[in-house]
SESEDREN-922827 format. One line per field, with one value per residue (C-alpha): x, y, z; residue number from 1; chain. Coordinates in nm, 4 decimals. Example, Ala and Ser with C-alpha at 12.3 -4.5 7.8 and 13.67 -1.06 7.14 Angstrom:
% SESEDREN-922827
xx: (1.2300,1.3670)
yy: (-0.4500,-0.1060)
zz: (0.7800,0.7140)
nr: (1,2)
kette: (A,A)
//
This chain:
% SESEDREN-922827
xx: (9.5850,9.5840,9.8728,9.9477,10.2132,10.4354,10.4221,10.0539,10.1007,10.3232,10.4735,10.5607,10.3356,10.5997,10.6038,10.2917,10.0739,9.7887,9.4855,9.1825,8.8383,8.6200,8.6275,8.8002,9.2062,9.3612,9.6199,9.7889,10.1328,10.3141,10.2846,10.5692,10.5032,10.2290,9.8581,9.6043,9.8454,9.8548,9.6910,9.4734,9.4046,9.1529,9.1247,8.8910,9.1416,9.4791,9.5098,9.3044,9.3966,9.2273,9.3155,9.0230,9.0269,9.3312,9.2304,9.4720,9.2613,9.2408,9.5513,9.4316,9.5375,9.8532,10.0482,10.3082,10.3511,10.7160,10.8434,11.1427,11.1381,11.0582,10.9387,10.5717,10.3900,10.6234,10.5341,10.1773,10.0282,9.6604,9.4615,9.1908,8.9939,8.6658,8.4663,8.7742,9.0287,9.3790,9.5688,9.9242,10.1812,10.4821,10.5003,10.8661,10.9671,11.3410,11.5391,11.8676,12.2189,12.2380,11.9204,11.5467,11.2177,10.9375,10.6294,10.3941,10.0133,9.7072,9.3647,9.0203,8.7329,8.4351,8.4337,8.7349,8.6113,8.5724,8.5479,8.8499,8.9227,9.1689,9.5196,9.6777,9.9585,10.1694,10.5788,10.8724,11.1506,11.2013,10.9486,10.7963,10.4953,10.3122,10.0004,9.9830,9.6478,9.7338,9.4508,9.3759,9.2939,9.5749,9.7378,10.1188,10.2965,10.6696,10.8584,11.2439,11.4572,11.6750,12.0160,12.1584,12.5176,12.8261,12.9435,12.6077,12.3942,12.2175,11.9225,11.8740,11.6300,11.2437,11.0880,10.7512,10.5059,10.1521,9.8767,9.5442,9.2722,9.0675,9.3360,9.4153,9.7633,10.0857,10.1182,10.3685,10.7517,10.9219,11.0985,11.3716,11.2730,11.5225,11.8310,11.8491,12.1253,12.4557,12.2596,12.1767,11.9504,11.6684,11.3144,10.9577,10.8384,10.5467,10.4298,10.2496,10.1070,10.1335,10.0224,10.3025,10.4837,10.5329,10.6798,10.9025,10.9319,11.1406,11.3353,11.6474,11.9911,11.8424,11.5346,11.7795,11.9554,12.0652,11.6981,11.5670,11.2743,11.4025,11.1827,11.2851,11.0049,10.9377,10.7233,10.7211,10.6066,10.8775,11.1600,11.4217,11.3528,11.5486,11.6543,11.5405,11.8325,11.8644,11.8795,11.6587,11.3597,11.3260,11.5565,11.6999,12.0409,12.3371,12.0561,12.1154,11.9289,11.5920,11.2720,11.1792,11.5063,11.4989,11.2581,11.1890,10.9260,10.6885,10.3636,10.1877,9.7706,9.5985,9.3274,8.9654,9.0923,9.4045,9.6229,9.9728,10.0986,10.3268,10.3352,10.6753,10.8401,11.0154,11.1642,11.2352,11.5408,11.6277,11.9332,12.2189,12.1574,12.0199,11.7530,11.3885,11.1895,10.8801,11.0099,10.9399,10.6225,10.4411,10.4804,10.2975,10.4775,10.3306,10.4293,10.4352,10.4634,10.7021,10.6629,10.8856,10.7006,10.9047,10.8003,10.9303,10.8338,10.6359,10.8746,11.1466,11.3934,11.4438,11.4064,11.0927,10.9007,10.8001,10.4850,10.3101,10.0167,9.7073,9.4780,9.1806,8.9428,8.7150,8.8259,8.7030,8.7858,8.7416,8.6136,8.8934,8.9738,8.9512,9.2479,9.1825,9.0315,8.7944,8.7687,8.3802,8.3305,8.4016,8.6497,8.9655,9.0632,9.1642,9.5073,9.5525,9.8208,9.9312,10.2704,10.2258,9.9091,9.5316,9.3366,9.1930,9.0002,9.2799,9.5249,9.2880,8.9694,8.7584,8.4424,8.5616,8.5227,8.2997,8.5012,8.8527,9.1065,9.2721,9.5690,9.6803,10.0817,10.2642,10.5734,10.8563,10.9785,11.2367,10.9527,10.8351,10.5229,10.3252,10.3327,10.0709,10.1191,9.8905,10.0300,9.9670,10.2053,10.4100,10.2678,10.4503,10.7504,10.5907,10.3329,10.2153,10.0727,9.8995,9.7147,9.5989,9.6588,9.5132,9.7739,9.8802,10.1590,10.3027,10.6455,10.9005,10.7849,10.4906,10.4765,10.2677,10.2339,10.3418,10.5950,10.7904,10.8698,11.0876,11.1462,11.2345,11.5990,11.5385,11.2420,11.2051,10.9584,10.7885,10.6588,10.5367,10.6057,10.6738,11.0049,11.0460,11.1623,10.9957,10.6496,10.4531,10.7282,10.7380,11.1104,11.2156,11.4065,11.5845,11.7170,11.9570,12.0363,11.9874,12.2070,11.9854,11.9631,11.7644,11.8277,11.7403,11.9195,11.6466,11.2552,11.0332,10.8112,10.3983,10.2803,9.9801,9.8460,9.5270,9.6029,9.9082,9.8619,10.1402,10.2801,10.5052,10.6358,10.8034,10.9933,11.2105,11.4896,11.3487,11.1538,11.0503,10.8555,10.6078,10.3730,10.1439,9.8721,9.5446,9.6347,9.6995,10.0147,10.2738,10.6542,10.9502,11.1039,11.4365,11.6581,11.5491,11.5970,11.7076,11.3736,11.5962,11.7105,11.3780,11.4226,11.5479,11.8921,11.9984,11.8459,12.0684,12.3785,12.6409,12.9984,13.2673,13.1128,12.7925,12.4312,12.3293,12.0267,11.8193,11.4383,11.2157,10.9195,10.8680,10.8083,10.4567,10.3792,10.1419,10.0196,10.1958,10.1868,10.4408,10.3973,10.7028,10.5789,10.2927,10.0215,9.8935,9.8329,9.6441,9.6306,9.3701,9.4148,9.1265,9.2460,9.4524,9.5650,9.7978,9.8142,10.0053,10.1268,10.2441,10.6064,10.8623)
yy: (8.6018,8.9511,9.1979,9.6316,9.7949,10.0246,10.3126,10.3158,10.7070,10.8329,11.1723,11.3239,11.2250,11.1284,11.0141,10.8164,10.7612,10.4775,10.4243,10.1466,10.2600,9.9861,9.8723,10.2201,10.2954,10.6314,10.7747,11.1069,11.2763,11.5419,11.8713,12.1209,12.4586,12.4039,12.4982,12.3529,12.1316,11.7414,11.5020,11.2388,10.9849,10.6870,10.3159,10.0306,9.7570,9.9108,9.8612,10.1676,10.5205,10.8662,11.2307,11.2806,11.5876,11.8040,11.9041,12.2073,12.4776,12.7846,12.9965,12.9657,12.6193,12.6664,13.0377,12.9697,13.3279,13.3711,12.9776,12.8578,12.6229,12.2814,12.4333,12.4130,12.0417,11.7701,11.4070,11.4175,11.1428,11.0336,10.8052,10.7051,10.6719,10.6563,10.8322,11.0748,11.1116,11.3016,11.4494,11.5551,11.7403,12.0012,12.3577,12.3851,12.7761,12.6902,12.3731,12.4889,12.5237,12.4204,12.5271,12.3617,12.5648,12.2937,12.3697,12.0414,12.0859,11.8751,11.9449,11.7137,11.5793,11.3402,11.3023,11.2835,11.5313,11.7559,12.0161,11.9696,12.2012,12.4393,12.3537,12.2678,12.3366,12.0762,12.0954,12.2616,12.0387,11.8364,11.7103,11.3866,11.3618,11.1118,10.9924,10.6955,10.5322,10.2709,10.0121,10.1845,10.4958,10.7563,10.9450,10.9422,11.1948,11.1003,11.3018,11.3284,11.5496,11.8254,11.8891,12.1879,12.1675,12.1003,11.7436,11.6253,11.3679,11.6453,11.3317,11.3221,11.0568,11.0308,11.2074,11.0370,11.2643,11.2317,11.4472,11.4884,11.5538,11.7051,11.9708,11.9948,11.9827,11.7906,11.6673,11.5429,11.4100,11.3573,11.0628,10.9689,10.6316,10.5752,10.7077,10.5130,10.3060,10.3157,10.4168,10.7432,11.0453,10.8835,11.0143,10.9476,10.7709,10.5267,10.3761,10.0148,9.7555,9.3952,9.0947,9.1884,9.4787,9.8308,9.8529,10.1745,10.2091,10.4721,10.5979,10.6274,10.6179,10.9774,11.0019,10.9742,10.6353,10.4944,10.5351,10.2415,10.1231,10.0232,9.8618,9.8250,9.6436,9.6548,9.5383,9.8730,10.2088,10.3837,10.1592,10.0360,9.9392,9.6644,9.6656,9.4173,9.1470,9.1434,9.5441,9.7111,9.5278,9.7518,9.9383,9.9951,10.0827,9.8918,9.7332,9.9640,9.8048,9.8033,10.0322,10.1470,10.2722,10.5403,10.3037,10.3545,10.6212,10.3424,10.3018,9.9675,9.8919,9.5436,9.4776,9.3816,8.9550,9.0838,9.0744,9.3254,9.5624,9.8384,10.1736,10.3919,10.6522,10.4881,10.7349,10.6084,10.7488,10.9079,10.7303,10.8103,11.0680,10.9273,11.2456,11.1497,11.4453,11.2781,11.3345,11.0725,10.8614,10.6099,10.2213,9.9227,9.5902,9.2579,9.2403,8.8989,8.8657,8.5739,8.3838,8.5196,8.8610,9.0480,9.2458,9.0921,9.1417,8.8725,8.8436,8.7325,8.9805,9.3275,9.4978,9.6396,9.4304,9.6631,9.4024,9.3156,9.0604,9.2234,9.1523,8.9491,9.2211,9.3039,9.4925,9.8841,10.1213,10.4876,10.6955,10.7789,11.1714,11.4180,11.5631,11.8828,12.1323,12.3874,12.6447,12.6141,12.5752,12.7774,12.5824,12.4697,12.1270,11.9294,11.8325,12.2004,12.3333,12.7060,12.7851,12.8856,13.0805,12.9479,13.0277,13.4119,13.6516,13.8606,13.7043,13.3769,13.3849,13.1284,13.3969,13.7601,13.5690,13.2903,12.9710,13.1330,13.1409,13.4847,13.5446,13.8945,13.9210,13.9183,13.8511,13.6471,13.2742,13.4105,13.5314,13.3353,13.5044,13.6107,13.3963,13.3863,13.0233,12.7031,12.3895,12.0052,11.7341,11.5166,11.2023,11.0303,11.0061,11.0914,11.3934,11.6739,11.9443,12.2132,12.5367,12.9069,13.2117,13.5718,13.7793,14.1972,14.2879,14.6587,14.6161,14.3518,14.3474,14.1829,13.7827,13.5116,13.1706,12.7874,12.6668,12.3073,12.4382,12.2910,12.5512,12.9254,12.8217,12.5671,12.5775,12.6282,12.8694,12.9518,13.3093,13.5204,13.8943,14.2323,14.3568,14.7441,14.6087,14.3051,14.4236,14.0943,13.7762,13.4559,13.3343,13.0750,13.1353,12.8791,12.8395,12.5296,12.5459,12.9486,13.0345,13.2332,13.1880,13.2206,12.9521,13.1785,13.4309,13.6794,13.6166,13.5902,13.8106,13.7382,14.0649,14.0821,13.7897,13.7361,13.4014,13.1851,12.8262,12.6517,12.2965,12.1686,11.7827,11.5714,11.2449,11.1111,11.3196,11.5557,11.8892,12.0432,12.3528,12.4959,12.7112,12.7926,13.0433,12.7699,12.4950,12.2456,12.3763,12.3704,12.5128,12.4263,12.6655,12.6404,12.3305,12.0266,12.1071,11.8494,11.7575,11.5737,11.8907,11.9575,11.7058,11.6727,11.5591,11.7993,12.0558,11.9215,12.1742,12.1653,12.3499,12.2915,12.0087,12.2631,12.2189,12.5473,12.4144,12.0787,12.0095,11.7778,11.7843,11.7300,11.8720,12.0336,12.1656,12.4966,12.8357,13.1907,13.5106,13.7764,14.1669,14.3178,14.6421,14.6456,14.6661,14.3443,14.2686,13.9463,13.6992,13.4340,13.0841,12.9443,12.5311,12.3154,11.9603,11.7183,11.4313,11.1057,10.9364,10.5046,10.4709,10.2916)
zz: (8.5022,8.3913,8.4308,8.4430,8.2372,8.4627,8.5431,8.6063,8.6451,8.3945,8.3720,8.6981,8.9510,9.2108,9.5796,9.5804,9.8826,9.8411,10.0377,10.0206,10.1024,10.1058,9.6770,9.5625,9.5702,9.5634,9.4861,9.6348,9.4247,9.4807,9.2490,9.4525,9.2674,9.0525,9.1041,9.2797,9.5420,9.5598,9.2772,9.3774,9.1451,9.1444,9.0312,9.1482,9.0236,9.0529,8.6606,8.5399,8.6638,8.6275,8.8028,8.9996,9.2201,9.4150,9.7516,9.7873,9.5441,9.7742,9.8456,10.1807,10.1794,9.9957,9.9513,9.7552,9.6300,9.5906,9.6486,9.4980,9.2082,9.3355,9.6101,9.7569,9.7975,9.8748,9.9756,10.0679,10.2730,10.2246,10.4901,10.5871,10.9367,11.0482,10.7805,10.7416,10.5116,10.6359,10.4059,10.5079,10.3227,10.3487,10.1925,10.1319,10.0804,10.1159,9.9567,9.8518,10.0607,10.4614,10.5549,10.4546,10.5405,10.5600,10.7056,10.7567,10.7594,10.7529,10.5926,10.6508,10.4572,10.5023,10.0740,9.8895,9.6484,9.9577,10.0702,10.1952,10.5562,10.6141,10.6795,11.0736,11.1134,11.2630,11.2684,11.0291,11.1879,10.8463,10.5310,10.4108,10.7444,10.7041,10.9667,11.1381,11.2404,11.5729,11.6457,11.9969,11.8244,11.8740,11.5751,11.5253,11.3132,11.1526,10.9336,10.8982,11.0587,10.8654,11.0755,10.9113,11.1369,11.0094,11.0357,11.1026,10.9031,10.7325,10.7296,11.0973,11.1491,11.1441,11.3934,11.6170,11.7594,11.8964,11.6878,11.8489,11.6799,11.9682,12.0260,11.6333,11.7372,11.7735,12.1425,12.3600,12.3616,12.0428,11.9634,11.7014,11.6524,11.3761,11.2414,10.8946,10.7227,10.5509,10.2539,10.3467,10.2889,10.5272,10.4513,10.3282,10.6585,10.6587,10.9518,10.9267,11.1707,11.0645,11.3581,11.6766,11.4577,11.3357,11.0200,10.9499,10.5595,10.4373,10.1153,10.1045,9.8957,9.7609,9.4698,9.1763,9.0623,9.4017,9.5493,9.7467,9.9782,10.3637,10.6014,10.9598,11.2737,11.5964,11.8937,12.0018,11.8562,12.0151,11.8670,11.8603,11.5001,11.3358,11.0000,10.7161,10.6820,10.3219,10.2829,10.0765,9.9471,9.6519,9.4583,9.0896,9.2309,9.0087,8.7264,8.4710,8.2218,8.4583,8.2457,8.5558,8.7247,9.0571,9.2201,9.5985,9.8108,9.8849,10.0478,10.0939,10.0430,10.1129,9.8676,9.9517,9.9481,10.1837,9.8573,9.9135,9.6437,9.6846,9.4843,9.4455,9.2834,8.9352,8.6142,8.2845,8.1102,7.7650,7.6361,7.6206,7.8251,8.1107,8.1930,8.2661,8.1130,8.1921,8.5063,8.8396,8.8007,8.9911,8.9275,9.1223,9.2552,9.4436,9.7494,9.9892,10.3612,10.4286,10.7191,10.9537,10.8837,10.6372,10.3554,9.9755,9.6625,9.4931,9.2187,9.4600,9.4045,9.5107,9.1518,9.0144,8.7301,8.4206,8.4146,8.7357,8.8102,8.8967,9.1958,9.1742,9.0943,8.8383,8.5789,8.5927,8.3073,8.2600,7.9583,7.7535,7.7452,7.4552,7.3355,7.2394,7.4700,7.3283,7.6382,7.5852,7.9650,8.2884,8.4160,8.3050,8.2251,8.5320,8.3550,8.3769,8.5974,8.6574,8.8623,9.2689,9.2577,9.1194,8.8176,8.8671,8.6493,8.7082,8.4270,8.3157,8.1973,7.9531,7.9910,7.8827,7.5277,7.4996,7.3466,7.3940,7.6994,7.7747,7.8994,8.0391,8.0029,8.3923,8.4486,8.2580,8.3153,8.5618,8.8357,9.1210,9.1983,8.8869,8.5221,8.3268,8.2299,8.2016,8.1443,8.1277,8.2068,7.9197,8.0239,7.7197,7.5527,7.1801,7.1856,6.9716,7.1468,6.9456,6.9701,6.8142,6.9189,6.8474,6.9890,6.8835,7.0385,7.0094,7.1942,7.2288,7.6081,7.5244,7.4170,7.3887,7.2851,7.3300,7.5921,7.6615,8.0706,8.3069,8.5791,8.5783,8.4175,8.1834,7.8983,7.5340,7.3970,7.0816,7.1133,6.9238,6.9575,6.8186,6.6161,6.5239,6.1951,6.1022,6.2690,6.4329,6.4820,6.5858,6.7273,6.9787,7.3186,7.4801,7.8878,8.0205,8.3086,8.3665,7.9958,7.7724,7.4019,7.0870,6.8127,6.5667,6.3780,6.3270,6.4209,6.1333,6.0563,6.0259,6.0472,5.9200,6.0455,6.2581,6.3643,6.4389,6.4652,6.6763,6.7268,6.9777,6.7966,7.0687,7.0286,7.3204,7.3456,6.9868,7.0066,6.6988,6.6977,6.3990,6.2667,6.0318,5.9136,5.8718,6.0967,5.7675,5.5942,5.8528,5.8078,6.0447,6.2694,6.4662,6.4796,6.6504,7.0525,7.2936,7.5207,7.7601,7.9280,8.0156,8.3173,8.6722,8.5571,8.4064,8.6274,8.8789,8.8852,9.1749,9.1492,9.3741,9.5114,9.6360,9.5216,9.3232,9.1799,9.1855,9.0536,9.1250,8.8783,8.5134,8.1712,8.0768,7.7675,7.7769,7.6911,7.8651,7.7864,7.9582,7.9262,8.0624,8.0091,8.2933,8.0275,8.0793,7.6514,7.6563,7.4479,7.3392,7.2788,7.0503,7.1838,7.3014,7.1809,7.3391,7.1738,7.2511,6.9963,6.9667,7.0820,6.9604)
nr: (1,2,3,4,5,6,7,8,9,10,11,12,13,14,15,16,17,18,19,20,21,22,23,24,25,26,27,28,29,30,31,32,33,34,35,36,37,38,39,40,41,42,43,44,45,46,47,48,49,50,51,52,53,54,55,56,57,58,59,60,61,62,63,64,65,66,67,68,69,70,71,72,73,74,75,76,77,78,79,80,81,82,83,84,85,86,87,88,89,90,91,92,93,94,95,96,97,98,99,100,101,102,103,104,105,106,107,108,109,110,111,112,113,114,115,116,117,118,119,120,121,122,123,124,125,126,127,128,129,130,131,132,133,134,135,136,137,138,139,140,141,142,143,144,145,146,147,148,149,150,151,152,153,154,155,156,157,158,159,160,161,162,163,164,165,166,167,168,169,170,171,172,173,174,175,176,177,178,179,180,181,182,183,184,185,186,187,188,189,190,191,192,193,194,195,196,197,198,199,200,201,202,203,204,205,206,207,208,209,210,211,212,213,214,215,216,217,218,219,220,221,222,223,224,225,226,227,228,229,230,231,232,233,234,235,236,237,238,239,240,241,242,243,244,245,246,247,248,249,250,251,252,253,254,255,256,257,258,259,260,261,262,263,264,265,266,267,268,269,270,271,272,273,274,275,276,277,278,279,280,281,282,283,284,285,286,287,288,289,290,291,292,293,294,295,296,297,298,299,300,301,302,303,304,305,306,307,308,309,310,311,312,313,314,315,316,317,318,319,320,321,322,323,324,325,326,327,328,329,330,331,332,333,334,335,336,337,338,339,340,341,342,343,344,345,346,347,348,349,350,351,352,353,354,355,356,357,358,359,360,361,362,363,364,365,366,367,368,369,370,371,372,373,374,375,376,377,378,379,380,381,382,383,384,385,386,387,388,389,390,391,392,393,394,395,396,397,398,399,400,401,402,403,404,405,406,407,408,409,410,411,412,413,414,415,416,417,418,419,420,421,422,423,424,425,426,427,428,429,430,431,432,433,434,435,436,437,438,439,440,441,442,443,444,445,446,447,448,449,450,451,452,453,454,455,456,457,458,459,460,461,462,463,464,465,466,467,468,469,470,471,472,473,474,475,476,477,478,479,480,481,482,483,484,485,486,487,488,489,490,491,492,493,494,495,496,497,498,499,500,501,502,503,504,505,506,507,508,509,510,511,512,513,514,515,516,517,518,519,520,521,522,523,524,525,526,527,528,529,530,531,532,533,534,535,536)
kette: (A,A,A,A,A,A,A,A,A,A,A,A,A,A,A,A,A,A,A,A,A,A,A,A,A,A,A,A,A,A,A,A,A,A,A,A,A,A,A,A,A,A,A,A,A,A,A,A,A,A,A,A,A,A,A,A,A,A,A,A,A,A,A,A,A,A,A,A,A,A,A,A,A,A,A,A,A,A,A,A,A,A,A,A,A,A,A,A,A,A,A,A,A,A,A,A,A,A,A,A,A,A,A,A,A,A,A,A,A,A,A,A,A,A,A,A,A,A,A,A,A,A,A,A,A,A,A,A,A,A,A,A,A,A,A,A,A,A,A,A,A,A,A,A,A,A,A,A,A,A,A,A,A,A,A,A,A,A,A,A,A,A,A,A,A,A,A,A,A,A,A,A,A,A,A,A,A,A,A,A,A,A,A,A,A,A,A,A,A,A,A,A,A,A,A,A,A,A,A,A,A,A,A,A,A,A,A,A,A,A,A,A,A,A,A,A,A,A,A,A,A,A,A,A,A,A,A,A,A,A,A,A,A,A,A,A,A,A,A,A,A,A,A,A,A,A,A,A,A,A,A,A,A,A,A,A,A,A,A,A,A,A,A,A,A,A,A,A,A,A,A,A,A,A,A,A,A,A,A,A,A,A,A,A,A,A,A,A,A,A,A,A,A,A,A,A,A,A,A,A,A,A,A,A,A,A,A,A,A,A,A,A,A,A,A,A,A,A,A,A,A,A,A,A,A,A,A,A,A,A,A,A,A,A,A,A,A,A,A,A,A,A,A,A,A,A,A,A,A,A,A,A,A,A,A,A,A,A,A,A,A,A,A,A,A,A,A,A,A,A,A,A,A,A,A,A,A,A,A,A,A,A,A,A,A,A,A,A,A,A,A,A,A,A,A,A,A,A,A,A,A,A,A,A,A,A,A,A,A,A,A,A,A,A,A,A,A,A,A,A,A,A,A,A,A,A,A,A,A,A,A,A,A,A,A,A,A,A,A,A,A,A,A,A,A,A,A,A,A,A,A,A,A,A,A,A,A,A,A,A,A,A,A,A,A,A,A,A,A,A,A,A,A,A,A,A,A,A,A,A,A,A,A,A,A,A,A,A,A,A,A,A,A,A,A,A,A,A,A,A,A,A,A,A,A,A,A,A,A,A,A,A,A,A,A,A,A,A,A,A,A,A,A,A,A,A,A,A,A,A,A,A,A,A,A,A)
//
């Protein structure tokens, strides 16, 4: 008997929708307002994991010029039928105060390394669609419902409407087929048939600590759907000393010998303080159907296991990565992620000089249309991430160099920039929660230098920044920052009992460069190394 280690996507790859095609599994996650939309990861033995493509790479696709943080792809939904694969997901330009703007599209493709089509558009009434395959053939769309009045369950219900593909096009009466539990916040629809019955799984309880799976059945499509007796079949809720706490957003996969396993949205806390910075990942459970047709996990209780059995497949590994990228090719590393608009020659470029990537200055951290800023995910709780940078600035306007990013309000920076005293500098800036500051007295000065080698040294909740000028004698600068405010928690910021600000990714570690001037100074980045170190 052989087992997998939870979470079997780590750093924030959240909201995970699973499909079987014939011997290979994938994986779809959401990626809100970073570039190129939706990861899709895949695994022949639901043990070993890599990122393998992202469908959404054209702005054509996904415009997400101008979207709010946590904005952009949420919840996408990847099946399966026919020789096609469906991918559905929301482009959410609005999350904040009564009102949600969710647009829901779908895009096609024969291969699941594409091409992938250009987007339908299907509904805005709420988020989370997913598509539902029924055995004689027709398409069902569900998503919930956002009800914006005033002493209304903002979480209206989940939403059923036929899609036809002929007419590319939702079709039809629409039907709220269920209106949720006591628990609350009702979303993240799946629809599943199982001998005489639809399943309805949904999240709900909210995606922090009180998140949970429901599953409700029915002999009809249309409803009504009854609840699951014992509650939720999966949650963290009230087990504070669970690994894998925030568990629930579920979908469900049957393996090649008809074995069940479930994947969902899990975090794993800092303590004391409670913040995930690697943000919400992706864990795997064994499921069982009991014999009056429910849904359990195989562990026999409704918490998530840290270890899980595997199925009875044969084992299938991937080539381990390299960790430092040398920008010797023409395209960027898939980890690679840039913020709501895709990798141009206008402000990226790995060819203007051979070996390096250049970065023309845009816009600071507090834009939401035009940073120049690449980034990778934290994907574990001890890294070092390290780079070099030949950068001349000739204003204060103009910086460059290595980020730990959050959102537009909460990051730490180690730039490097110009002083009309102290010539070429290196400093640190600092944002929590929108409050501006710089650890340091006074940047210090390195004029004169051609290169400045950078390191980013992370350790749970620890960030220490350095640099040096040969990559091998390395001095200290700033105090040691608190990397568990780079994290949904403490992103979350409500006053007066009203939600000013909430986030839903992760922390990345990259490369920017900002040129508030208009001048567009670049900047070139020689590598990049991100490194995961053994943890405690």
């Amino acid at each position: 008997m052989s087992f997998v280690t939870n979470p079997i996507l780590r750093g924030f790859n959240p909201d995970p929708s699973i499909v079987r095609v014939e011997d290979d599994y994938y994986i779809a996650t959401s990626t809100f307002e970073w570039f190129p939309g939706v990861q899709i990861h895949h695994s022949r033995d639901l043990k070993n994991w890599r990122l393998l493509t992202h469908p959404l790479t054209r702005k054509s696709q996904l415009d997400m010029l101008g979207n709010p943080d946590s904005g952009g792809a949420w919840a996408p939904c990847l099946t399966y039928d026919n020789g096609t694969f469906y991918l559905i997901f929301t482009d959410v330009k609005s999350h904040i105060g009564p009102f949600k703007d969710t647009h829901n599209y779908l895009i096609t493709a024969n291969d699941i390394m594409g091409p992938w089509s250009e987007p339908i558009f299907l509904n805005s009434s709420g988020f989370d669609p997913s598509l539902f395959h029924d055995e004689d053939g027709r398409k069902w769309l569900v998503n919930m419902v956002w009800d914006h009045r005033k002493s209304k369950n903002s979480f209206g219900g989940i939403l059923l409407q036929e899609y036809s593909p002929e007419e590319k096009k939702l079709i039809g009466p629409i039907h709220n087929i269920f209106k949720g539990t006591k628990l609350g916040l009702t979303e993240a629809p799946h629809l599943y048939k199982h001998n005489d019955y639809y399943y309805l799984m949904t999240a709900e309880g909210g995606t922090r600590f009180e998140h949970a799976v429901t599953v409700a059945r029915s002999t009809s499509l249309f409803g009504p759907y009854e609840v699951d007796p014992i509650g939720p079949i999966l949650t963290s809720s009230g087990k504070a000393e669970l690994e894998l706490q925030k568990a629930g957003h579920a979908s469900i996969v049957h393996t090649q010998n008809n074995e069940l396993y479930l994947v969902h949205l899990t975090g794993r806390p800092l303590k004391p303080s409670m913040n995930c910075n690697l943000g919400r990942e992706t864990a795997i459970q064994k499921g069982v159907w009991t014999e009056d047709g429910w849904l359990r996990l195989a562990n026999g209780t409704t918490a998530p296991d840290a270890k899980v059995e595997l199925p009875s497949l044969p084992e299938y590994s991937f080539e381990s990565e390299p960790e430092t990228d040398h920008f010797d090719g023409e395209e960027l590393n898939i980890h690679f992620s840039s913020l709501r608009v895709p990798f141009t020659e206008e402000w990226v470029s790995v060819t203007e000089r051979p070996g390096y990537l250049r970065l023309k200055g845009r816009e600071s951290f507090s834009s939401s249309h035009r940073q120049s800023l690449i980034a990778r995910r934290q994907q574990a709780f001890s890294v070092t991430a390290e780079t070099v940078v030949e950068f001349e600035p000739e204003t204060f306007q103009q910086m460059a160099g290595l980020v730990y990013y959050y959102n537009s309000r909460n990051y730490y920076y180690l730039w490097i920039s110009h002083d009309e005293e102290l010539g070429k500098c290196i400093g640190i800036m600092a944002s929590d929660r929108g409050v501006y500051t710089e650890p340091l007295d006074t940047p210090v000065s390195i004029d004169g230098w051609n290169q400045v080698f950078l390191k980013a040294d992370l350790h749970y909740e620890e960030l220490q920044f350095y640099f040096s000028k040969d990559g091998m004698n390395w001095t200290k600068i700033g105090p040691v920052l608190d990397a568990s405010k780079i994290s949904d928690d403490n992103v979350e910021l409500k006053k007066g009992g009203t939600l000013l600000d909430q986030g839903f990714t992760g922390a990345f570690i990259g490369l920017c460069a900002q040129d508030l001037s208009g001048r567009k100074k670049h900047a070139d980045f020689d590598f990049f190394t991100y490194h995961e170190r053994d943890e405690k």
